[in-house]
N, C-alpha and C positions, 0 to 999 in steps of 0.2 A: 567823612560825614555820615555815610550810612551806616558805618561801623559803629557811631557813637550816636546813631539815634536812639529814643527813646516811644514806648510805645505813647500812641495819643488816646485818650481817656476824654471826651473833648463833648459839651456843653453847648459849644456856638458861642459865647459872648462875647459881644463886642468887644474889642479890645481898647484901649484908649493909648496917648500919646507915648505914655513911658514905656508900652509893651508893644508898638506897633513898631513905633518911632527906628529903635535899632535893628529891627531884619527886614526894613526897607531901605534903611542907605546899606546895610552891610550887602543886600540884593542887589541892590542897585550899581555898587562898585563891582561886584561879580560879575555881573551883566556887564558893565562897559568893558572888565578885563579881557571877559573870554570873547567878547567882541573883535577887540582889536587883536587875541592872538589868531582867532582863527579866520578873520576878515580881512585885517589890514595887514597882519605879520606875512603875510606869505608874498602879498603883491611888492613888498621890499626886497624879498632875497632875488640875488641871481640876476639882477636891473643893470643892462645897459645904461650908460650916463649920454644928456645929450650930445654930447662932441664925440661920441665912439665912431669913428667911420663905419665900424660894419656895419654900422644902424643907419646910417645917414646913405649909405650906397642902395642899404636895401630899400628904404625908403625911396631912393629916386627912381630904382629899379619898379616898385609896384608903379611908382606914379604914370613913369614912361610907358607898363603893360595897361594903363587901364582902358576900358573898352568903352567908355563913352557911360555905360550906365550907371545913373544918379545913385544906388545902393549901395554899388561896387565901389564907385567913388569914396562913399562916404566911410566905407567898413577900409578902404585903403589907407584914406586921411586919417583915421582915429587910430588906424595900425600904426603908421608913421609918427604922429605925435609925438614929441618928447612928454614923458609924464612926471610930474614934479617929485619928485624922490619924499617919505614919509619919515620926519625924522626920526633914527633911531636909538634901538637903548643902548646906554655901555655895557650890558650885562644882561644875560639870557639868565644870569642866577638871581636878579635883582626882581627881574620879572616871576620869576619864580615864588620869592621868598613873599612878592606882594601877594599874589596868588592864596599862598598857604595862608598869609597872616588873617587875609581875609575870611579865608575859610573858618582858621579858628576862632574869630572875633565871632561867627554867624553862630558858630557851638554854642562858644561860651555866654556870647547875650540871650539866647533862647530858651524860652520857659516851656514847662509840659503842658498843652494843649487839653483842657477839661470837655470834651465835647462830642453832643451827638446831633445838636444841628438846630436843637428845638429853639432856644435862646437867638439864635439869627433869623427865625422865623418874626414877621410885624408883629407885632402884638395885635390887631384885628383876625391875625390868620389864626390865632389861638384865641382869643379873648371871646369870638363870635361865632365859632363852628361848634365846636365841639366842650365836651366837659364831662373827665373820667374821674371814677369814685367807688370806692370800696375796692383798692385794689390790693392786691395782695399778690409777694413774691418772694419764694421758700423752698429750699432752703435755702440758704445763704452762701453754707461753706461745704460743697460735695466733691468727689472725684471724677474722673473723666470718664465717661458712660452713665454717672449718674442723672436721676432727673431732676429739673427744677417746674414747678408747677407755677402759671400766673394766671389770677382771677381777677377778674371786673367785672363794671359796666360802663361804657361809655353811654351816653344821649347827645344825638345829635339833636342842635341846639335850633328852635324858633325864630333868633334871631339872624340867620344866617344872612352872610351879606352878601347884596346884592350884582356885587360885583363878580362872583363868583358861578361857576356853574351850579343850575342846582341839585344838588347829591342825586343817585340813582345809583350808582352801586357802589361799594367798596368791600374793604381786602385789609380782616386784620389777621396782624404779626408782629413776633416781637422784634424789636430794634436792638440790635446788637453790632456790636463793632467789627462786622467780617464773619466769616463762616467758623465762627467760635462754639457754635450750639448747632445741633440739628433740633429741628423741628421732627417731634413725631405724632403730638396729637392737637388735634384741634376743635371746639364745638361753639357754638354760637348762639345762644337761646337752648341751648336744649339739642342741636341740631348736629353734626357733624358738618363742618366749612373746609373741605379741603380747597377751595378759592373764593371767588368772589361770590357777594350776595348782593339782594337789592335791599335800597335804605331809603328812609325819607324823613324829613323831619319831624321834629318832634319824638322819634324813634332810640327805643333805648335795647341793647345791647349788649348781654351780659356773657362773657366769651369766657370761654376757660384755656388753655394751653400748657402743654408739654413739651417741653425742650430738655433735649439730652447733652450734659458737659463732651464738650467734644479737644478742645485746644487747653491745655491747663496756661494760668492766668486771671487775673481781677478782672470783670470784667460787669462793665453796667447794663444792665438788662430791662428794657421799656416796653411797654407794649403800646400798640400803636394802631392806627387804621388810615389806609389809604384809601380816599377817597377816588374817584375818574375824572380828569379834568382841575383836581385840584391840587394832589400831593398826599405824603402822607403826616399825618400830627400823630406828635407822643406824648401820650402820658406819663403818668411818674416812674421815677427809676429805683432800681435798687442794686448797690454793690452785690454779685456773687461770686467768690474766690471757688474756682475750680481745681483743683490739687491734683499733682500725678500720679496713673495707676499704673499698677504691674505690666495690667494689661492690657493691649493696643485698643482704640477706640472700636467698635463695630456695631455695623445698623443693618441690624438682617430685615430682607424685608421678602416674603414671598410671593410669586410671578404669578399669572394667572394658570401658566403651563404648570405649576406644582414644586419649578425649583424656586428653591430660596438662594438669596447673594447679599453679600456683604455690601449695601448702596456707599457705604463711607469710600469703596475703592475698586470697583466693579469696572472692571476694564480701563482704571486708571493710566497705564502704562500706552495702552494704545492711543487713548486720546492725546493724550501727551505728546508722542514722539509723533503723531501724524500732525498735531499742529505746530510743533515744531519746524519739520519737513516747509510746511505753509510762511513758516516765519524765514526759514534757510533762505529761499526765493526770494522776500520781499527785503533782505537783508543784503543780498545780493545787485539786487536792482539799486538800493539807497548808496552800496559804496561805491557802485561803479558811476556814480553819476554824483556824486563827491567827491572822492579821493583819486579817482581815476580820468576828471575827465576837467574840461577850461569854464564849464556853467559858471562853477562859483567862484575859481581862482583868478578868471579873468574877467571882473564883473564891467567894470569898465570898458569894454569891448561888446561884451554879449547885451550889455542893454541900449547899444545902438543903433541893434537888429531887428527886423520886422517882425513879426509874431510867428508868419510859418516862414521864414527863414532859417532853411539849416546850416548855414553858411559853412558847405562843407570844405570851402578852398582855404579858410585859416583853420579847421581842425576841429570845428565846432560840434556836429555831429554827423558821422560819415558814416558809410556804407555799413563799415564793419560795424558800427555803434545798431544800425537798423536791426543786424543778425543775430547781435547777442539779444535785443531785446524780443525778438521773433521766439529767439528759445527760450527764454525766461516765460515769454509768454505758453509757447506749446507744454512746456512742464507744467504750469497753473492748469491748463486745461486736461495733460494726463494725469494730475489727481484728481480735479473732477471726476472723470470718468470712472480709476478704479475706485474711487469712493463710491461713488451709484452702484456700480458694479458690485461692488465687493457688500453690502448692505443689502443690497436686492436676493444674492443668494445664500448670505449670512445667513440671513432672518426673514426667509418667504412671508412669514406668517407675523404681519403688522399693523396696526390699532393705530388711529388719527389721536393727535392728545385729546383727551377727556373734558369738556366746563359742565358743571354742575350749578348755576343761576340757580337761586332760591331762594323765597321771602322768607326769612325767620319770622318765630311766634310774636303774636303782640304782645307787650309787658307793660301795662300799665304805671304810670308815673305817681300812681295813689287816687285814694276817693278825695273828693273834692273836701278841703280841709281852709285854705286861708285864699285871699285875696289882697293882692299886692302893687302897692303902686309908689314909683321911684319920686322921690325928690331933690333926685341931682347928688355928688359927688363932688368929695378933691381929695386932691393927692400933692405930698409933702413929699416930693423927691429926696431930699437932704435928708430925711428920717424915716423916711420909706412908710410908709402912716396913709393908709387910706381911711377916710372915713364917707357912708353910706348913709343917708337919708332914707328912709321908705316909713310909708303906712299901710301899717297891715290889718285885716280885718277877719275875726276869726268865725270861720262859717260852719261851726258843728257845734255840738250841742254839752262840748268837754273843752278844759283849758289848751290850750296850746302852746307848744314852746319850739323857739329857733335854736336847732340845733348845730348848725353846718351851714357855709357860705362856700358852693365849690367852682371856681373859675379856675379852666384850661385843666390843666393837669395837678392842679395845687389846689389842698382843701383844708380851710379853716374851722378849726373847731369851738362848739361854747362849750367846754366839761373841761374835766381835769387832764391829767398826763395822761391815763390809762385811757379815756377815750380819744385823746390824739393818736395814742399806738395804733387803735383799732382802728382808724382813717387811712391810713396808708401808709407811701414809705416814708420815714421821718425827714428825709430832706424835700420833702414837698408836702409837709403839715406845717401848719401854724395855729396861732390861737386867735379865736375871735372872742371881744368883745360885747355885749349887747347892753345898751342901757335906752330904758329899762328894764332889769332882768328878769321882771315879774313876768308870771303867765299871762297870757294874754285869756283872758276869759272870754267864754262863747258868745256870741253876739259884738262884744267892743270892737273897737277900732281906735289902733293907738300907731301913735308915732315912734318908730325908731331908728335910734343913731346905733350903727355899728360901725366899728373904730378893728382895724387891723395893722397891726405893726407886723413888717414881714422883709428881711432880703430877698424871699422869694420874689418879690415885684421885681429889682433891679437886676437881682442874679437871671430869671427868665424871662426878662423884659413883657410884662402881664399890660405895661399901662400905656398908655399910647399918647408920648409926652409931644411929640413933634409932628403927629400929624393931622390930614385935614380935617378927621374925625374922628373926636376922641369920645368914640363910646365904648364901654365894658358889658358884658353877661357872661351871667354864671345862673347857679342855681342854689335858692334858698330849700334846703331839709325841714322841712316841720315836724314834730312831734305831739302827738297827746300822751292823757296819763297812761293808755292801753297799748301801747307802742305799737300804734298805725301812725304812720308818713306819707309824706306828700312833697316830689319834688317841683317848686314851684320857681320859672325861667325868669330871671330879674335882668332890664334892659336898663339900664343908666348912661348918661352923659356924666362926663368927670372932667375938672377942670385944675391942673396944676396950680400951685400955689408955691412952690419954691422947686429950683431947677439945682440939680450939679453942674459944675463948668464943662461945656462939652468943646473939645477945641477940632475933633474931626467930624463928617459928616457920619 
């Protein structure tokens, strides 16, 4: 099975019946197999049957030594007991062949996994925090050391919900699938962010980053901001195919002492084999108290014992078991030491890790341009179809026009193709709709209907079909003829109107 996995490229979405359905029972009979081989199979071989005299003598033997005490008593009577034999297989090969078949059934029904986690997020956890735009992610198709550049902005959103803590710092990065990329540069407004900053709402956030191809492989690349107290949300993704080089990966990076090291593999070997060492021990302790001792093979027995009973007169845990674990323990404590040791005179000369807290620039969301008020939503599950009610009122003294609708990581566009390219990655654009598409001239106040056709709703789960509140925000783009903008926070309530069949929770 690990020979024949496949990597996961993975989205989060929910699964439904037809895709869950077969690696839960194929799970599930695995789990009962390996149950019974390594739970129930053992306590069958090697079994005394009740009429054996040597079992019936020794039996009368403990009964006639017991010493009056109720424990003793009772660990002697449950030694005695005859135990009813578990019926067996005709075929150690039968059990075998069920074993494998299962296994290959779990191969063969199992699909490749689209995901990064975003999609199994509620839809309030994306819908109400945050909202990224104008992202960009390039190039696409590079070699192993080469760079890949990612731009944005996020704004953290006015609507934030309540239930939440409320933002104060976060930590962006990009998401990627494992240690596929290093990270070499990072800025934030302007700012150099090698960790966290302070944020607060309303606050927009224009980040740039550098990651260098490090593992060749496809791999989807997001950028993302982790919030404190909340988690992290991602924005949009984009495929980047990393290709192999001649030459090995390497990330020089220089020390403050003047040498420079390769960070990709700077005393990789030592870490390694010391934490190994760390693993030998803890590996040792797990088989001698599995494979070597009555815990698990005589469960039957051992769960009739009191808590600190070591009941070492049937074998359960005795002296010598005390010794080995005395040494197991003084070896844990002689790496401590030469690890302290051995770092203390390594490297006299050592620095506390470094945090750099700091409020990035303010960035204005635009001069004051339209005024905006919701009048309710629905949403057409079966066609994936929202449609948006608002009246907007335009408060400058030039026509105005709705260019972009951008809720979570997904942003809809009013133009043609070429301005959907220029929105972001193409599997998180769509088109918007606006009627009526006329400018909104200075001073009016008109009603409109935007209409959005999108999988993105069901593929990133954006709409909040089953729970107790189903509000959305996002941010409406304005435009005039001078191309100044204005991002303006739209809060709506949305109300389904047709559901797909959902038969799991």
């Amino acid at each position: 099975m690990l020979a024949s996995a496949s990597a996961a490229h993975a989205h989060g979405g929910m699964a439904g019946p037809s895709e869950i359905g077969p690696p839960l029972l194929t799970s599930g009979a695995l789990g009962f197999a390996c149950y019974w081989l390594v739970m129930l199979w053992p306590s069958a071989k090697n079994r005394r049957t009740p009429d054996d005299p040597g079992k019936n003598r020794n039996a009368t033997g403990n009964r006639a030594r017991s010493n009056g005490n109720g424990q003793s008593n009772l660990r002697k009577s449950a030694h005695a007991k005859p135990v009813a034999h578990l019926k067996k297989v005709e075929s150690k090969m039968r059990l075998l062949v069920a074993i494998l078949a299962f296994a290959i059934g779990a191969i063969v029904t199992s699909s490749i996994a689209y995901a990064h986690g975003e999609a199994g997020d509620e839809p309030f956890l994306k819908d109400l925090t945050t909202a990224f735009y104008d992202v960009t992610i390039s190039p696409t198709d590079i070699r192993v050391g080469e760079p890949v550049t990612i731009t944005g902005s996020v704004r953290i959103l006015e609507t934030w919900p309540y239930t939440l803590s409320p933002p104060e710092k976060a930590y962006i990065m990009p998401v990627v699938p494992g240690p596929v990329f290093a990270l070499k540069e990072r800025t934030v407004n302007g700012t150099a962010a090698p960790g966290s900053f302070f944020v607060e709402k309303g606050g927009i956030y224009q980040f740039r980053m550098v990651i260098l191809g490090r593992n060749p492989g496809r791999w989807h690349v997001h950028p993302g901001i982790a919030v404190e107290g909340t988690g992290t949300l991602v924005g949009p993704g984009e495929w980047v195919t990393v290709q192999p080089s001649a030459a090995k990966f390497v990330f020089p990076v220089t020390l403050l002492s003047g040498q420079t090291i390769n960070l990709n593999s700077y005393r990789g070997g030592f870490v390694w084999w010391w934490s190994f060492a760390g693993f030998l021990i803890g590996v040792a302790w797990m088989l001698y108290w599995t494979l070597m001792h009555r815990t698990v093979t005589n469960l039957a027995v051992t769960i009739q014992l009191g808590v600190n009973d070591d009941a070492p007169d049937i074998g359960l845990i005795t002296p010598r078991d005390h010794m080995w674990m005395n040494v197991l323990a003084g070896l844990t404590i002689i790496m401590l030491v030469i690890g302290w040791t051995y770092a203390a005179m390594k490297y006299p000369v050592r620095l506390p890790q470094q945090t750099d807290w700091f409020t990035p620039e303010y960035i204005s969301s635009g001069e004051k341009m339209a005024e905006v008020h919701p009048s309710g939503a629905t949403y057409d599950d079966a066609t994936d179809t929202l449609l948006m009610n608002v009246k907007v009122k335009n408060l400058r003294d030039s026509p105005i026009n709705l260019k972009q609708y951008i809720m979570a990581m997904a942003t809809f566009v009013n133009g043609n193709n070429d301005d959907q390219a220029k929105a972001g990655p193409h599997d998180y654009v769509g088109q918007l709709e606006v009627e009526p598409s006329s400018a909104i001239a200075p001073g009016e106040t008109k009603d409109l209907t935007l209409k959005i056709t999108s999988k993105i709703f069901s593929e990133e789960r954006l709409i909040p079909l089953r729970d107790p509140q189903q509000f959305i925000a996002g941010l409406l783009r304005f435009e005039n003829g001078q191309k100044q903008q204005e991002m303006v926070v739209l809060r709506t309530s949305v109300i389904p109107t047709q559901f797909h069949s959902q038969y799991l929770p």
